[in-house]
N, C-alpha and C positions, 0 to 999 in steps of 0.2 A: 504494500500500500504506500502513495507517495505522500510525503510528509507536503500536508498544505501552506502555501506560500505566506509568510507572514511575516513585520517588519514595523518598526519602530522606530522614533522620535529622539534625536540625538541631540545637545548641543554642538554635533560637529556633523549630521547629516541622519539621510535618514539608513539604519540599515537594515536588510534582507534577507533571510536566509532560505539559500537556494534549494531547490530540488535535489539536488549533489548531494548535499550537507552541509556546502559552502558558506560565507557569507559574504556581500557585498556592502560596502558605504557609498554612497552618493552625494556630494554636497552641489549646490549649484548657488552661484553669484553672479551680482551682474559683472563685479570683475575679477577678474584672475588674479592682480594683487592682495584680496581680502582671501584667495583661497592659498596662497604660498605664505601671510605672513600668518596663517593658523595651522600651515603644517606641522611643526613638532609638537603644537598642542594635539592636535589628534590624534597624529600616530602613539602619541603618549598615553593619549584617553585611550586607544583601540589597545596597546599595550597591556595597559592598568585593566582593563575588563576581561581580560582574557582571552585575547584575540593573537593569533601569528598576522603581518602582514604577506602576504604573497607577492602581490603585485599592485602598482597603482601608474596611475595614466592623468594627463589634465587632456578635457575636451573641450570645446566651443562647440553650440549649438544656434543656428539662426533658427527661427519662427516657421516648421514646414518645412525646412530644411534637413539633410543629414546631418550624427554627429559626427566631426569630424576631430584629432586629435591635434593638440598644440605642442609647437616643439620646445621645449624650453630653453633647450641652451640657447636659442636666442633671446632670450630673456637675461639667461645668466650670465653668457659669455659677451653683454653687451656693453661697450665700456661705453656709456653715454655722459662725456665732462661738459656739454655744452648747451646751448638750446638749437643751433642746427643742427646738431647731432640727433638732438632729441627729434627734431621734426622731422626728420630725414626717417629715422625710423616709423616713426608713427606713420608715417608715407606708404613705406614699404609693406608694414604690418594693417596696412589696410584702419588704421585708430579713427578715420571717420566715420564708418559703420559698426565698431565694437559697441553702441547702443544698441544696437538688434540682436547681438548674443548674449546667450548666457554662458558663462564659465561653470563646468563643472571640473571634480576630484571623484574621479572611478576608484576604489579600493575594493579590492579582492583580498576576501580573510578565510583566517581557515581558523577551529578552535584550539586555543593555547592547552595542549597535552605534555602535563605536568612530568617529566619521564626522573629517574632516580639523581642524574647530575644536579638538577635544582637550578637553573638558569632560566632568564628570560632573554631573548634574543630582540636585538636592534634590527628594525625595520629597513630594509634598503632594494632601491629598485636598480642599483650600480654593481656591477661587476668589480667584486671586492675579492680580494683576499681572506678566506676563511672565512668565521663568523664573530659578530661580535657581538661580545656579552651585554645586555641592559641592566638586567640587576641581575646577581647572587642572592637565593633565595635564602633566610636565616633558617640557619639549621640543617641545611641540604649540604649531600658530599660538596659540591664546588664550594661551598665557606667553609669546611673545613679541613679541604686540600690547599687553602689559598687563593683559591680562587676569587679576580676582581672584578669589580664594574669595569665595563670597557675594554676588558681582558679579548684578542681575537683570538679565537682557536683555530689554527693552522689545521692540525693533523691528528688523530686516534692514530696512535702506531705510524704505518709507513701509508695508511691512507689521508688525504686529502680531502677536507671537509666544507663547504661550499653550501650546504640547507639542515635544516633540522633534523630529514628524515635522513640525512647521510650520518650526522653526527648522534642520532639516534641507533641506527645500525650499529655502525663501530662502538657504538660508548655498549650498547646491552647484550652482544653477543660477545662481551670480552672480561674475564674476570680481571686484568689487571691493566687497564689501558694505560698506554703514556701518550700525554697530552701535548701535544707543543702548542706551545702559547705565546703573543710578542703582546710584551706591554710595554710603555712609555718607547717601543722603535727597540726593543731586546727581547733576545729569544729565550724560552726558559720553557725546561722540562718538568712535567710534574705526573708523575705515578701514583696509579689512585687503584686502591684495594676496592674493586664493585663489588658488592656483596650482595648476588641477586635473589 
């Protein structure tokens, strides 16, 4: 039987949970600077409630129109020191009719499964190195191996760790993982007794 589609009222958007199991967040504004400067607030809220982030996207929608996706490193990567700079852009990015869209924030979540390491993981849609730690859960193996906030986990042994469910893998089919870990830009070993 499928789980009927239901969804709820957020301070950061509304979210859904899909047919999958999944979940989605949706926020929509008229501008896409009110949805970039409340991103670490909600990947934070989605964090805090239980959520993994997967994946997330910003879109523009016109009136009857398709949605169509916004690229952001021109946004980011835009060094604007002047005001023809700035108009020059605004030119290019079409900012005469940005009144007709709305900006949304697509988030795709999955639900935060608590596994025996004790970590919560930082949200990120970049091609990173490893994973990085959000919090150390009090009382869980990673704070009491040493484990820190911000800690990235390279590698369980000689594999290479890149999503939850890899470092889920490696961490619970292993009685005695070695972790590699780089904090503050140093590498450091840490051997951790799993006791399943």
């Amino acid at each position: 039987m499928a789980i009927p589609a239901v969804s709820l009222e957020t301070p950061y958007g509304r979210i859904r949970k899909l047919a999958n199991g999944l979940y989605r967040l949706k926020n929509s504004a008229p501008y896409l600077k009110f949805l970039l400067d409340i991103e670490y607030d909600t990947f934070s809220f989605l964090i805090d409630e239980g959520f993994i982030i997967k994946s997330y996207k910003y879109t523009k929608k016109k009136k009857g129109e398709k949605e169509l996706p916004i690229d952001l490193e021109k946004f980011t990567n835009t060094n604007l020191n002047s005001l023809p700079e700035m108009l020059d852009f605004m030119a290019v990015e079409n900012f005469s009719q940005m009144h007709l869209y709305t900006s949304n924030l697509v988030v795709d979540l999955e639900r935060y499964r608590k596994f025996k390491l004790g970590i919560m993981i930082v949200p990120s849609n970049e091609k990173r190195e490893g994973i990085q730690i959000n919090k150390v859960i009090k009382g869980g193996i990673a704070e009491r191996y040493g484990l820190k906030d911000n800690d990235i986990i390279l590698r369980v042994d000689n594999s290479e760790v890149h999503s939850q469910s890899d470092l889920q893998n490696q961490f619970e089919n292993n009685k005695t993982p070695l972790l590699t870990i780089k904090r503050a830009n140093k590498i450091h070993n840490i051997k951790i007794l799993n006791n399943n």
